[in-house]
DRENSENU-54602 format. One record per residue (C-alpha): residue number from 0; residue in one letter; chain; z, y, x. Coordinates in steps of 0.1 Angstrom, whole numbers, plus 2048, in hexadecimal, padded with zeros to 3 digits. Layout:
N
i,aa,ch,zz,yy,xx
NUM,A,A,Z,Y,X $
...
end
This chain:
252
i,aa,ch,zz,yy,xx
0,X,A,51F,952,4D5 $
1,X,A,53D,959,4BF $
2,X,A,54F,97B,4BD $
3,X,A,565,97F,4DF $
4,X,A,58E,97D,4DE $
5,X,A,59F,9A0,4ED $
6,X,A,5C2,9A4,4F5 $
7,X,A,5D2,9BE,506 $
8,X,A,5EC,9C1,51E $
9,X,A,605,9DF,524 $
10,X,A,613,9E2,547 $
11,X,A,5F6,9D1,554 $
12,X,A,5F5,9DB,576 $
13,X,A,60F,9C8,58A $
14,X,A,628,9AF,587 $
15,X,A,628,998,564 $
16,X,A,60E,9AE,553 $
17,X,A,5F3,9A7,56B $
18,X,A,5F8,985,574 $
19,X,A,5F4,981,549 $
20,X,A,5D6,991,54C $
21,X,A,5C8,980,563 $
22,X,A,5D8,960,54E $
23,X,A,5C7,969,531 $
24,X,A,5A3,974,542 $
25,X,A,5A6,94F,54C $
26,X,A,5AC,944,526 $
27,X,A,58B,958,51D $
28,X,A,59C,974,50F $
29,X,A,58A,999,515 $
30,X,A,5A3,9AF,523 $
31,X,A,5AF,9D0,51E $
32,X,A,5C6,9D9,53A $
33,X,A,5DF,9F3,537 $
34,X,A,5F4,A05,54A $
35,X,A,5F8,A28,560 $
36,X,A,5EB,A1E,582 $
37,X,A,5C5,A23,581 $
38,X,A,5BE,A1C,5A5 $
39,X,A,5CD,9F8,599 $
40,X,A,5BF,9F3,579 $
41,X,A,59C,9FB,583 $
42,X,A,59E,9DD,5A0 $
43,X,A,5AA,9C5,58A $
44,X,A,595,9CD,570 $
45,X,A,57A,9C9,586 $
46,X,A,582,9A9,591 $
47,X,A,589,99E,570 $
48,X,A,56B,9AA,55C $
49,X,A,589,9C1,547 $
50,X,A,58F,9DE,539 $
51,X,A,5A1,9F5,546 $
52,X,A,5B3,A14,532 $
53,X,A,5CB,A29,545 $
54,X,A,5EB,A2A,531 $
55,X,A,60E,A38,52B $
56,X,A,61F,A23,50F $
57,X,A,63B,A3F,511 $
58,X,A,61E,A5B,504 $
59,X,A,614,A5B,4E0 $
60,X,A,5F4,A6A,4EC $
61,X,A,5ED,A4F,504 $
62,X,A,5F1,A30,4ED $
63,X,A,5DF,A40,4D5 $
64,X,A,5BE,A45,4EF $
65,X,A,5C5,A1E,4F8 $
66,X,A,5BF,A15,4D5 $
67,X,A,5A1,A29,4D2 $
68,X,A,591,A1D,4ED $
69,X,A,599,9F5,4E3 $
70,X,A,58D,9FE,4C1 $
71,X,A,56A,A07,4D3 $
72,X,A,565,9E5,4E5 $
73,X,A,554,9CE,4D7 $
74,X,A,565,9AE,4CC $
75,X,A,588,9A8,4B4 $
76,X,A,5A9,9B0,4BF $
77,X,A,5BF,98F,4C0 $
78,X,A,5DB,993,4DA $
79,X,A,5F1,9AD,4E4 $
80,X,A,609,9A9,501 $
81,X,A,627,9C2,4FE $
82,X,A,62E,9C1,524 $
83,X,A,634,9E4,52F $
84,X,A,659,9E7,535 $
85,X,A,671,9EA,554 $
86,X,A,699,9EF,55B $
87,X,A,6AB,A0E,56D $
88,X,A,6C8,A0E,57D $
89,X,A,6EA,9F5,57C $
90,X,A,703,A0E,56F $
91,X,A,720,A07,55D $
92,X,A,724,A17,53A $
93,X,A,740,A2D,543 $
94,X,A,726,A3C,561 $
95,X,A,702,A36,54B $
96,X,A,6E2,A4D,557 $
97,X,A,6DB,A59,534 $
98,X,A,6B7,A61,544 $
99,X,A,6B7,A3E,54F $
100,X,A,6C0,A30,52E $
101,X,A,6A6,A44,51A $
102,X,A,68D,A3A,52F $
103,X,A,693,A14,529 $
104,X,A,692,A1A,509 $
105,X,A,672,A2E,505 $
106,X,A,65E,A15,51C $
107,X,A,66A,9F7,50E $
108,X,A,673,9FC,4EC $
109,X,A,65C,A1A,4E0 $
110,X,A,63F,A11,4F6 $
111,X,A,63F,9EF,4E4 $
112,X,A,641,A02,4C6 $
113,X,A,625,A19,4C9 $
114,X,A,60F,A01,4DA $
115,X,A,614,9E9,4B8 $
116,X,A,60C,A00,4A2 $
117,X,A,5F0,A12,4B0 $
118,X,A,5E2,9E9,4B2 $
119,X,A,5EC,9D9,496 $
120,X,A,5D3,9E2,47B $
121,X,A,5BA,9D1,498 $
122,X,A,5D0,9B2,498 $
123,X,A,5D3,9AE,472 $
124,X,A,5AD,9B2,470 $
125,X,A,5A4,995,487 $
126,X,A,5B7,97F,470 $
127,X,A,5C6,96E,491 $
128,X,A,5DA,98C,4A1 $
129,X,A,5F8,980,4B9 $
130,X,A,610,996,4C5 $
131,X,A,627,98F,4E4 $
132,X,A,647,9A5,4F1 $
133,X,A,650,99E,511 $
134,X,A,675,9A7,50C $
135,X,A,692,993,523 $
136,X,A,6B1,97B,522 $
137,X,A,6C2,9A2,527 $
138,X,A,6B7,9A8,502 $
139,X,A,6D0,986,4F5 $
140,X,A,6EA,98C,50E $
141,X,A,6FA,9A8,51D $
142,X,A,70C,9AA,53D $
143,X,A,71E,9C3,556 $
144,X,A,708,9DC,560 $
145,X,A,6EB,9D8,54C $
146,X,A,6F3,9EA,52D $
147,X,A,6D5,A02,52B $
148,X,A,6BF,9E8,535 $
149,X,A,6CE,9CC,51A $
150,X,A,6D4,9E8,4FE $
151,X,A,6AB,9F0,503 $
152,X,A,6A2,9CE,507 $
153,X,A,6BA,9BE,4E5 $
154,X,A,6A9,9DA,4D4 $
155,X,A,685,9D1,4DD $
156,X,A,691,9AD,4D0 $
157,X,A,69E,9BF,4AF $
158,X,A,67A,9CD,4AE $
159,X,A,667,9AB,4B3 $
160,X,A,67C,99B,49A $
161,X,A,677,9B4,483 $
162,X,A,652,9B6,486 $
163,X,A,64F,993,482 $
164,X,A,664,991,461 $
165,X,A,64B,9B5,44F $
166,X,A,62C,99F,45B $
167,X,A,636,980,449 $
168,X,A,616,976,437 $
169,X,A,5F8,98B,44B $
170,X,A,5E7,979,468 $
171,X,A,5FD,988,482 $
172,X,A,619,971,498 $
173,X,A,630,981,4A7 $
174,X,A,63F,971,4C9 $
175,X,A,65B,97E,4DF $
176,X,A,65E,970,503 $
177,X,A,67F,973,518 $
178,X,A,681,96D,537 $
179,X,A,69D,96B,550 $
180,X,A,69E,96F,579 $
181,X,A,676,976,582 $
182,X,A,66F,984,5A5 $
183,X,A,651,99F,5A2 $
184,X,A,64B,9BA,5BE $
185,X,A,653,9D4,5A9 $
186,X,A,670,9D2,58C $
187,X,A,68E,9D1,5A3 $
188,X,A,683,9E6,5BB $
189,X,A,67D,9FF,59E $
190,X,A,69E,9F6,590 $
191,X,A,6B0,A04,5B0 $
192,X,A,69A,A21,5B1 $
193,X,A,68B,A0F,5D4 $
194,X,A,6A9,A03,5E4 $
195,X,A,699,9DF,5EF $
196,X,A,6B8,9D2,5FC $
197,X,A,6C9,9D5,5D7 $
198,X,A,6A8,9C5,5C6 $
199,X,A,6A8,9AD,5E3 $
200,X,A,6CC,9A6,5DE $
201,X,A,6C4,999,5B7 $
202,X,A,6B2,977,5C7 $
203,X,A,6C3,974,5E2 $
204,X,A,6CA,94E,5EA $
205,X,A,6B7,946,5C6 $
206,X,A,69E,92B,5D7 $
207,X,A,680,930,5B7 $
208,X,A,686,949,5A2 $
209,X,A,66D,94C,589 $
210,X,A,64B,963,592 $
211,X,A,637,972,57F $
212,X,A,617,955,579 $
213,X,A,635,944,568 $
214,X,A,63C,959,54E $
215,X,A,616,960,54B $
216,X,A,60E,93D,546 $
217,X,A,62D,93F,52A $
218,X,A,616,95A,519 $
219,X,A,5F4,948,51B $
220,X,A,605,92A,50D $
221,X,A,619,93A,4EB $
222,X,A,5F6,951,4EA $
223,X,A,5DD,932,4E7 $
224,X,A,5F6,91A,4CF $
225,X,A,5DE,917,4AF $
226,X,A,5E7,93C,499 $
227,X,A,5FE,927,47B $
228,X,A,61A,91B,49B $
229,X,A,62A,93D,4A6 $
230,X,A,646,935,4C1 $
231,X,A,65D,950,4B6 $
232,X,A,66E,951,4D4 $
233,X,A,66C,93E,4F5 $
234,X,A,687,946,50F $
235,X,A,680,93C,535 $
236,X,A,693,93D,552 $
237,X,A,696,92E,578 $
238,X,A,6A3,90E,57B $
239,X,A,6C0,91C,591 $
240,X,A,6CB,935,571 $
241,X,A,6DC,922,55A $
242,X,A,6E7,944,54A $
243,X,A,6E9,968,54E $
244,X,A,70C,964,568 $
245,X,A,6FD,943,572 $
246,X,A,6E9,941,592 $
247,X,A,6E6,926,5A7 $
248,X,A,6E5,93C,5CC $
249,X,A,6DD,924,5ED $
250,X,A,6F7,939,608 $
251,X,A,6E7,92E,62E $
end
């Protein structure tokens, strides 16, 4: 019985971070789910045969406990899925939330940050480490409104780009997935701080937006290429968006 695969999974307790988990428990991968929600972890770590730590990518202290408590299982750290992310608000520039704004850009940008580093020495050592940033079409493309949430998300891009070119020659790829309109039950609602008529609004008339199993199956795919093909970026959207001001909307 050869040594088992782990990869861990940030922001693994809803939406696209646990439909990848359970993706990648399907692919044979052990793993490592984390996220804040413990009630929610521990269930789905349950039903998956996982591992749950409770944790805040947004704490220094936190990410550091998640990657003592991967280094303690037993197996080789070959996949990390930067997932843990999120948008606030719709403001203008001229009216931004400077709150909102600095939280984007601690979840998404530093989390992914922390969360690499405190991993990567695992991922070199297997000497078949993947790394995946779940970043958005928002980080190539800006639009009205979505300035926090594009300047967080082009700088996580800036990141993965950047990681990818300092680990040229070690056994690490480094894989950026953007995707556009994807109907979860939680990141619009969060985005209007609850309003469910506003996140409703976003797909309204959109027959299939995308869900979260698709962009789950997106990461199982670039994760189990063989390690010398790295898809350095794969961008997927609905059929009815053509582009970010492009949406095909069915009015009754």
């Amino acid at each position: 019985m050869g040594v088992r695969d782990i990869a861990v999974v940030t922001g693994a307790s809803s939406g696209i971070g646990e439909a990848t988990a359970r993706r990648l428990a399907k692919e044979g991968f052990h793993v490592v789910l984390a996220a804040r929600r413990a009630d929610r972890l521990a269930r789905l770590a349950a039903e998956l045969d996982a591992t749950a730590v409770v944790c805040d990518v947004t704490s220094d202290g936190s990410v550091a406990a998640l990657g003592s408590a991967v280094a303690a299982l037993d197996g080789r750290v070959t996949l990390l899925v930067n997932n843990a992310g999120g948008a606030l608000g719709a403001d203008y520039v001229e009216a931004g939330s400077v709150a909102d704004w600095q939280a984007m850009f601690d979840v998404n940008v530093l989390g992914t940050l922390r969360v690499t580093k405190a991993l990567l020495p695992a991922l070199v050592a297997s000497g078949a480490g993947t790394i995946v940033v779940l970043s958005s079409t928002a980080g190539l493309i800006v639009y009205e409104g979505g300035g926090g949430y594009a300047a967080a998300k082009h700088a996580q891009t800036a990141l993965a780009e950047t990681l990818r070119l300092e680990l040229c020659g070690r056994p690490v790829r480094v894989i950026e997935i953007d995707p556009g309109m994807v109907r979860t039950d939680e990141f619009a609602l969060k985005r209007f701080d609850g309003d469910a008529e506003r996140a409703a609004a976003v797909y309204a008339g959109v027959a299939e937006p995308l869900v979260a199993d698709d962009i789950a199956d997106c990461v199982a795919w670039v994760a189990t290429r063989p390690h010398h093909v790295n898809v350095d970026r794969l961008v997927v959207r609905p059929l009815a968006q053509a582009a970010q001001h492009k949406v095909h909307r069915v009015t009754s």
